[in-house]
N, C-alpha and C positions, 0 to 999 in steps of 0.2 A: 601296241604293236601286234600286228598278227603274223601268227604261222604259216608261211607257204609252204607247205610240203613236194609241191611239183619244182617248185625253185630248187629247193635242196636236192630234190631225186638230180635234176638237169643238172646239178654244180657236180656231184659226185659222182654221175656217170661215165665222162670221160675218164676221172682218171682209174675206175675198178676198170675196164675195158682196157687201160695203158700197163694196168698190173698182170693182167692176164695174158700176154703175147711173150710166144717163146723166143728165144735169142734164135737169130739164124742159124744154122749148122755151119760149122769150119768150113772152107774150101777143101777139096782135098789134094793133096801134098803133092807134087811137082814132083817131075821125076830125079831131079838137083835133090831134093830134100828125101825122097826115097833113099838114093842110093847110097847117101851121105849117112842115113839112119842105121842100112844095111852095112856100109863099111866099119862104123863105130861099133853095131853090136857083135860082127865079127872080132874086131881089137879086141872090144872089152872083155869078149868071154878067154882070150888070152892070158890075162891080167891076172896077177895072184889075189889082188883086191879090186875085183870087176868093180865093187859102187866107188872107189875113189878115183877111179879114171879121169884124164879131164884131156881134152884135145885143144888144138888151134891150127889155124891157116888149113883147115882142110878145103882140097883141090878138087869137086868132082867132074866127071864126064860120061856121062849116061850114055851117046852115041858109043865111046868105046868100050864103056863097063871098065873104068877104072877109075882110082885117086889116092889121094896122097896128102900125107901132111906129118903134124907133130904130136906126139903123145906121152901122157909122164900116170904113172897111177905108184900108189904105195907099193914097196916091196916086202920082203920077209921081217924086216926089223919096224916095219910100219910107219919107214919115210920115202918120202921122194928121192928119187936118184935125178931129177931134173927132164926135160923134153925130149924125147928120141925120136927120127924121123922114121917114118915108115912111109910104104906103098902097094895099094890094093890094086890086083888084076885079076878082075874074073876071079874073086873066090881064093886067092893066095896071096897071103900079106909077107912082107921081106922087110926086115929093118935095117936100117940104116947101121946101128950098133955092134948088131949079132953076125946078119950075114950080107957084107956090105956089095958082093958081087950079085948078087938075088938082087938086092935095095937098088944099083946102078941101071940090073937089068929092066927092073918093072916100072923107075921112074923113067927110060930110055924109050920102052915100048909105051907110054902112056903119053908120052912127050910128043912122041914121033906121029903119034893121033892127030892130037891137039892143038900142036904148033903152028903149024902151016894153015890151021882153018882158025884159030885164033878162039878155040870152042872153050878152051879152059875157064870156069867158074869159081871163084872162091866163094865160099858159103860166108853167108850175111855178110857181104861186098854189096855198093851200090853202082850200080852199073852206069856209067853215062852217056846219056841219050845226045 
């Protein structure tokens, strides 16, 4: 049997050429996923234990600069006290918990956005078309 060596370079060129290509770059982030990022690291830095933070059902609306949702992170004795609602407006968060006239006002003026144009988005919700 003989050696082709041109055979071999041809067989292994495609795939060193297939090793060498960079992964595309991310898209980058929607304004939904912006403001959503923005609202959580506002909460978290709240939190007495900002890394156990954990959210759900957050609401955002970039057109008005606000949202809303549910949040629970460990407290002083290093458990959960369970979900508390809150609501972001432009830079001021109210909870539902602590100060529930703040919480009714900020979810009232983010509503009052959103409602009538039907803009509200839940994060990783699938929309249908």
């Amino acid at each position: 049997m003989r050696f082709r060596p041109l055979a071999v370079l041809l067989t292994a060129l495609p795939m060193v050429s297939a090793c060498s290509q960079e992964p595309a770059p991310p898209p980058p982030p929607t304004a939904d996923e912006q403001l959503q990022a923005h609202i959580e690291a506002d909460v978290r830095s709240q939190m007495k234990d900002p890394d156990s933070t954990k959210f759900e059902g957050i609401v955002v609306v970039p057109e008005a600069g606000c949202g809303f949702g549910r949040v629970q992170s460990k407290n002083s004795y290093g458990g959960y006290a369970g979900y508390q609602g809150f609501a972001w407006t432009k830079g001021v968060i109210a909870y539902a918990e602590t100060d529930r006239s703040a919480y009714i006002d900020a979810m009232g003026a983010c509503s009052n956005e959103i409602l009538p144009a039907g803009k509200a988005r839940a994060a990783n919700s699938n929309p249908k078309s």
